[in-house]
Rosetta silent file (secondary structure, phi, psi, omega in degrees, C-alpha in Angstrom):
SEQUENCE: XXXXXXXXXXXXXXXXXXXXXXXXXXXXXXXXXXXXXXXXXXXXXXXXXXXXXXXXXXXXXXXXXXXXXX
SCORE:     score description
SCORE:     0.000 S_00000001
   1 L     0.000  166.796 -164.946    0.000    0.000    0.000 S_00000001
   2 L  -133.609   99.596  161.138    0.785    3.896   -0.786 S_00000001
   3 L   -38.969  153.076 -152.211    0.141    6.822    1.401 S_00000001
   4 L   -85.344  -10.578 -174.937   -2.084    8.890   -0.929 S_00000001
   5 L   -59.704  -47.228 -178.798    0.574   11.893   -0.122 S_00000001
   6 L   -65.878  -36.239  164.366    2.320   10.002   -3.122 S_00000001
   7 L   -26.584  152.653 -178.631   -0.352   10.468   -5.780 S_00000001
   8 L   -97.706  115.743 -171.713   -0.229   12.636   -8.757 S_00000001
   9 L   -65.032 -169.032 -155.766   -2.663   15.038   -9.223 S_00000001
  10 L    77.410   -9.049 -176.380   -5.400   14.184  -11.490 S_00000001
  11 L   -89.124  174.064  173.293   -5.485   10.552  -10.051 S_00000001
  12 L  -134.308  120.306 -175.392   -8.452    9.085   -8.633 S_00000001
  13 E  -124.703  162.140  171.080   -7.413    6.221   -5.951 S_00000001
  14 E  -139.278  148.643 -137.142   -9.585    4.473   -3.790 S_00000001
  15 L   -79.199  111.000  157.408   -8.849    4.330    0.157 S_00000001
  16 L  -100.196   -8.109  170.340   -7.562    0.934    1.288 S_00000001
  17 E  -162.200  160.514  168.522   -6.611    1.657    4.861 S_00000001
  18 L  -136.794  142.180  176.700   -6.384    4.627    7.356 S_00000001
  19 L  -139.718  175.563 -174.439   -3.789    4.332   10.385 S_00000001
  20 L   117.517 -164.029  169.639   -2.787    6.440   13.185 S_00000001
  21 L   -63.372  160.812  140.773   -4.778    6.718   16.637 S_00000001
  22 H    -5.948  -57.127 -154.360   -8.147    6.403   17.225 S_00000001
  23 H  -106.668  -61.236  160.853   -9.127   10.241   17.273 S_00000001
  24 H   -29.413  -51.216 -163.185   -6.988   10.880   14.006 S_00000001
  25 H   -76.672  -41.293 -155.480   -9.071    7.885   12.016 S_00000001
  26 H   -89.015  -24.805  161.513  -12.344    9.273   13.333 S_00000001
  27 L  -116.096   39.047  112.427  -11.898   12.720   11.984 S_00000001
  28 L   -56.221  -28.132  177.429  -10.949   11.462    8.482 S_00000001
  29 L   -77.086  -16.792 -167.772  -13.623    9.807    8.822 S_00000001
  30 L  -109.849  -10.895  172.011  -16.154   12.890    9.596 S_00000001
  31 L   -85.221   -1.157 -179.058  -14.166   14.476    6.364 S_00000001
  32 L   100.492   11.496  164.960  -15.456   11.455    4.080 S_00000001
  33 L   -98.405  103.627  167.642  -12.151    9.286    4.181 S_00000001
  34 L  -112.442  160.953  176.815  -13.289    5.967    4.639 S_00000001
  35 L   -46.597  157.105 -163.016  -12.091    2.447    3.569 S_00000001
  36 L    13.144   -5.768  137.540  -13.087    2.041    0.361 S_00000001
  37 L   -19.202  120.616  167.956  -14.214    5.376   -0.941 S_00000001
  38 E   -62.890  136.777 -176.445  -13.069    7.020   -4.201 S_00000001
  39 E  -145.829  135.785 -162.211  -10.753    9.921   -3.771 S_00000001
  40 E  -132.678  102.836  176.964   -9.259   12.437   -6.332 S_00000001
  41 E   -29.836  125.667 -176.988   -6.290   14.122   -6.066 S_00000001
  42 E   -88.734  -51.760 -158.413   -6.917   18.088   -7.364 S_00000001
  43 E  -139.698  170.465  165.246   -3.443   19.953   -6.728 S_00000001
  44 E  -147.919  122.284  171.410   -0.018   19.009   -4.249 S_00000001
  45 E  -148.421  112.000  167.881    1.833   22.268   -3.442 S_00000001
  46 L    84.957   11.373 -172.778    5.068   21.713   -0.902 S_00000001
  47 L   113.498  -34.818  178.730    3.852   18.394    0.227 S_00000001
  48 E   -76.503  142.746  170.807   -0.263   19.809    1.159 S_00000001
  49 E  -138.864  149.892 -160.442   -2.741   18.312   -1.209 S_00000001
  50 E  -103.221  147.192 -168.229   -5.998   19.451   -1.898 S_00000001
  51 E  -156.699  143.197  175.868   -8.147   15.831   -2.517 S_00000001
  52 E   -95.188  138.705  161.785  -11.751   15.899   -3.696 S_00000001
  53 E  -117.509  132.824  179.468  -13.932   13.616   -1.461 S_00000001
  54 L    59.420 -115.246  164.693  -17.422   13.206   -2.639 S_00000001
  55 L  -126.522   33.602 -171.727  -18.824   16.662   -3.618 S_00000001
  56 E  -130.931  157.695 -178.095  -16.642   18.009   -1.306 S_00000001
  57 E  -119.940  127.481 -165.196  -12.378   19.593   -1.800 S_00000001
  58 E  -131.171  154.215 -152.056  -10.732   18.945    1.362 S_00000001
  59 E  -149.176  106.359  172.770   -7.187   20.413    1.848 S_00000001
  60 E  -129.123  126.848  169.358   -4.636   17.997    4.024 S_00000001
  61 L   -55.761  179.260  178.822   -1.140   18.254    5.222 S_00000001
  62 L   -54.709  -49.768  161.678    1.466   15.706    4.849 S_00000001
  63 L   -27.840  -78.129  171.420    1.434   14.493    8.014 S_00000001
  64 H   -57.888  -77.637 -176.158   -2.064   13.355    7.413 S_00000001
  65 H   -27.387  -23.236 -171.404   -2.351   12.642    4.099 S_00000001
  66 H   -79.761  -39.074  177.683    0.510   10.078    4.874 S_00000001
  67 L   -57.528  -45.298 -176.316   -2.212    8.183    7.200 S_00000001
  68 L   -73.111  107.888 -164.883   -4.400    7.558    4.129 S_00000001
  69 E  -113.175  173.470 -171.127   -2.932    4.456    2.059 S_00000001
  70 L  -166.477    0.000    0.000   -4.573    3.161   -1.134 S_00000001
């Protein structure tokens, strides 16, 4: 598996695991990043990437985005 921080934009990956604590998983989870859910890179500038969830553009640092593997 691939933190999603490695994506290109323009891809569309879909979410095979989320790690980290408890309280970390649960609010990816209230942003739409769940386990099997489609997710589409927009932009990566410095390492932050902006990732479409849903109908929604959600904007995560590395640090997180590193949690999210596909």
């Amino acid at each position: 598996m691939i933190p999603i921080s490695m994506a290109k934009a323009g891809d569309t990956v879909t979410i095979k695991k989320i790690t980290g604590k408890d309280d970390v998983r649960q609010h990816l989870a209230e942003l739409g990043f769940v386990v099997e859910s489609q997710v589409t890179v927009v932009s990566e500038i410095a390492g932050n990437l902006i990732l479409q969830v849903k109908d929604s553009r959600v904007a995560l640092d590395r640090s997180m985005a590193n949690r999210i593997m596909f």
